[in-house]
C-alpha positions in Angstrom: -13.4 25.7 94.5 -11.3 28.3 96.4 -13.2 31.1 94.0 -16.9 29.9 94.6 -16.1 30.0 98.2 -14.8 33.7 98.3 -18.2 34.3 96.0 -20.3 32.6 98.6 -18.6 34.6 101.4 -18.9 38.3 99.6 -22.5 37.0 98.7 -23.3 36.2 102.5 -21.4 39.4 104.0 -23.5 41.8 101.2 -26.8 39.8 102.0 -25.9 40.4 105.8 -25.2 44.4 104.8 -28.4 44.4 103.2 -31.0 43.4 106.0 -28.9 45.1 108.6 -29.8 48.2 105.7 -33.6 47.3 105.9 -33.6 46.6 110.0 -31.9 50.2 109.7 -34.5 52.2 107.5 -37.5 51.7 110.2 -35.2 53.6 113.2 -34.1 56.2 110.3 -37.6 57.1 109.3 -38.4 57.2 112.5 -36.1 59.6 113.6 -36.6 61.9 110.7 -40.2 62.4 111.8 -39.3 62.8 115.4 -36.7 65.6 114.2 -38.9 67.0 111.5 -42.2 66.6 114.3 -40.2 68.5 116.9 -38.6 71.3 114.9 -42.4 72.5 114.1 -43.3 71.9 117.5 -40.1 74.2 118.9 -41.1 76.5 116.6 -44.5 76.9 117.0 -43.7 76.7 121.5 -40.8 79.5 120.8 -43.1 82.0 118.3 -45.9 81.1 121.1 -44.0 82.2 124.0 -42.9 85.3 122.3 -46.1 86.2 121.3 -47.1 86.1 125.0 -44.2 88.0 126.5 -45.1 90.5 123.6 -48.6 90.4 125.2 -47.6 91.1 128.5 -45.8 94.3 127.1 -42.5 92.8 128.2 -40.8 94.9 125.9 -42.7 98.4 126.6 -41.4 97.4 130.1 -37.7 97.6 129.1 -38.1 101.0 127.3 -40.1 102.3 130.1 -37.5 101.4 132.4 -34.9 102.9 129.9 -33.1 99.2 129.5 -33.7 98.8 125.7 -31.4 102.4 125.5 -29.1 100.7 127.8 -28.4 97.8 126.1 -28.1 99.6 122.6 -25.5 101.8 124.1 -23.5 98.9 124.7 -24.3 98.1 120.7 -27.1 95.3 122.2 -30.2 95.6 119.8 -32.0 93.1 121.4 -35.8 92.3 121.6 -36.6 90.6 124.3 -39.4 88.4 123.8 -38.5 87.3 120.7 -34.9 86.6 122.3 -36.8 84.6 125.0 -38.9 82.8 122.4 -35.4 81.9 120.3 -33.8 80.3 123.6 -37.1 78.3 123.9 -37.3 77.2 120.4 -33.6 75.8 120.0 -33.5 74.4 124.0 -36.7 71.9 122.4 -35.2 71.7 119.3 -31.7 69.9 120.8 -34.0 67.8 123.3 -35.8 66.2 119.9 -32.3 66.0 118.2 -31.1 64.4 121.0 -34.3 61.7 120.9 -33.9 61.4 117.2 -29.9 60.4 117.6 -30.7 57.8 120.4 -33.6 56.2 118.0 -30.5 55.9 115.3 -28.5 54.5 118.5 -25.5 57.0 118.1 -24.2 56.5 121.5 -21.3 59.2 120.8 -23.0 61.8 119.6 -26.2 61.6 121.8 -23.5 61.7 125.0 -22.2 65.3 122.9 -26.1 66.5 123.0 -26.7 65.4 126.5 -23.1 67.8 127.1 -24.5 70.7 125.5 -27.8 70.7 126.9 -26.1 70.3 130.3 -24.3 73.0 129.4 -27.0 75.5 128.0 -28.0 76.8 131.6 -24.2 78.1 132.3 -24.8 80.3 128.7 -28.4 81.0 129.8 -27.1 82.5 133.0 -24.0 84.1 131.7 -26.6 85.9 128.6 -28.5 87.4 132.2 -25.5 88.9 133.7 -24.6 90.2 130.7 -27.9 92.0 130.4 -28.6 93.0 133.9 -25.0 94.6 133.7 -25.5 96.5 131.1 -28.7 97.7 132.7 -26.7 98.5 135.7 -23.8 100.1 135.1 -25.9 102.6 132.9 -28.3 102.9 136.1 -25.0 103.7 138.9 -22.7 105.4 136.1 -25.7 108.0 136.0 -25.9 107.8 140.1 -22.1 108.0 140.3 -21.7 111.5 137.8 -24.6 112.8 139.4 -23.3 112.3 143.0 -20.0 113.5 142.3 -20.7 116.6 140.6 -23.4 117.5 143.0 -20.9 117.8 145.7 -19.5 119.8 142.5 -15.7 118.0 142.4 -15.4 118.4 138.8 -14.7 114.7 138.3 -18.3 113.0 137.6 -17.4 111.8 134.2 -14.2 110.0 135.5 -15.6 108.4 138.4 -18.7 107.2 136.7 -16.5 105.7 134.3 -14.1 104.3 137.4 -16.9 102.5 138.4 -18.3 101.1 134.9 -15.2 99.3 134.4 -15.0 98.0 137.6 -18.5 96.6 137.9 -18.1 94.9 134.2 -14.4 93.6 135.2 -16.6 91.6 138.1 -19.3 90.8 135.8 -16.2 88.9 132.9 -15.3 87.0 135.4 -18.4 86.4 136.9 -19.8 85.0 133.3 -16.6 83.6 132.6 -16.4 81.5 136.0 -20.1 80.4 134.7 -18.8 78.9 130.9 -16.0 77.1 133.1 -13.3 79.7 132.6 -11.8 79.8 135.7 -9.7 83.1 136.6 -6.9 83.1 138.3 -7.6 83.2 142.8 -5.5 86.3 142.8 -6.7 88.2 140.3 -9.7 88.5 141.7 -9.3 88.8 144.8 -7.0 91.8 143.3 -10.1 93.0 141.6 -12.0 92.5 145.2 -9.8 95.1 146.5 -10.3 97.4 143.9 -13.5 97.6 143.8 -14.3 97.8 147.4 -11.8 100.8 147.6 -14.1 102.3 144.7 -17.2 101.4 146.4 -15.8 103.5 149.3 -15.2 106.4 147.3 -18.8 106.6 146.4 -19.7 106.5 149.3 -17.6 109.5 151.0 -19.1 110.8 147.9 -22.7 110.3 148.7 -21.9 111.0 152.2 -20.9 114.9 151.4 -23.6 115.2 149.6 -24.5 113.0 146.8 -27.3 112.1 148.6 -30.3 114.1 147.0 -29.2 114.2 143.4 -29.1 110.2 143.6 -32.6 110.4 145.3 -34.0 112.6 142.4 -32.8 109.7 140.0 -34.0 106.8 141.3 -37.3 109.0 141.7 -37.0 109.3 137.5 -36.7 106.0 137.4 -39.6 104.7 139.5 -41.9 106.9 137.6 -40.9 105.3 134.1 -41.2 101.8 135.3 -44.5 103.2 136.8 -45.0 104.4 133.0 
């Protein structure tokens, strides 16, 4: 008697396994497509955005304006609408992950996706400064050498490179105050006071007579972006 019962209650439990199995399999399929659906859709939105930026001769633009050299200097090969299109693609492709997981009702996991696509703005951001400080310090380290030896010191190379490092030390902890990597107060504001007694250097240095080299520069530069 005591054995049929233990059969009856393994029987029950497996049956109860098995239709919670088949109530299952609709949500699964369903968020297969929805995953599979979306992944084509992110990749067809991200190759379509690049293909526009391409278009729109976004990247003649950076080599006009002399970024693309920039940014390879500082060992960055990238290309710019199809790094624009790659952000797209895998920003759409976590939003119909994320859809697919709730469909299965992974609570967890779905809360993790939500997180990162939360996050993905702060690495979006930090990605920018990154770029636009490479473009920059290429732009002032030329402005700085030029300046410096105009008013002919003798030390253009080391100030340029003075103020390189201290224009990439503020952008670390600018990108790593936006990924939530706080610095400590005093560092930077030890930083602060560096830089600001650099700044001031350059500009006795313009001041003497910096002034017309850095003109001629910027005048280069306004005629590239002019192309």
């Amino acid at each position: 008697m005591l054995v049929q019962t233990w059969a009856e209650a393994t029987t029950l439990a497996l049956l109860k396994l098995w239709d919670g199995f088949l109530a299952f399999i609709p949500s699964l399929i369903g968020a297969i497509l929805v995953f599979l659906i979306g992944w084509f859709v992110a990749l067809g939105i991200g190759k379509l955005v690049a293909e526009i930026l391409t278009r729109i001769k976004l990247n003649q633009f950076f080599e006009r304006a002399g970024w693309k050299t920039a940014l390879e200097k500082a060992e960055l090969k990238v290309n710019p609408s199809e790094f624009i299109g790659a952000i797209v693609k895998w920003i759409l492709v976590i939003v119909f992950l994320l859809v697919a997981v709730e469909i299965l009702g992974l609570v967890e996991f779905a809360g993790f996706l939500k997180s990162i696509l939360a996050y993905l703005p702060n690495v979006v951001i930090a990605v920018l400064i990154l770029v636009v400080t490479v473009i920059v310090v290429d732009i002032v380290e030329k402005i700085i050498r030029a300046a410096v030896e105009g008013i002919r010191v003798g030390y253009g190379h080391l100030a340029s490179v003075i103020v390189k490092w201290a224009i990439w030390i503020f952008a670390i902890l600018a990108i790593l105050q936006q990924l939530k990597f706080e610095a400590a107060d005093w560092v930077f504001e030890l930083i602060k006071i560096v830089f600001v007694g650099i700044v001031a250097m350059g500009a006795i240095a313009f001041g003497l007579g910096g002034k017309e080299v850095a003109a001629e520069i910027l005048q280069d530069l306004r005629k590239k972006l002019k192309g």
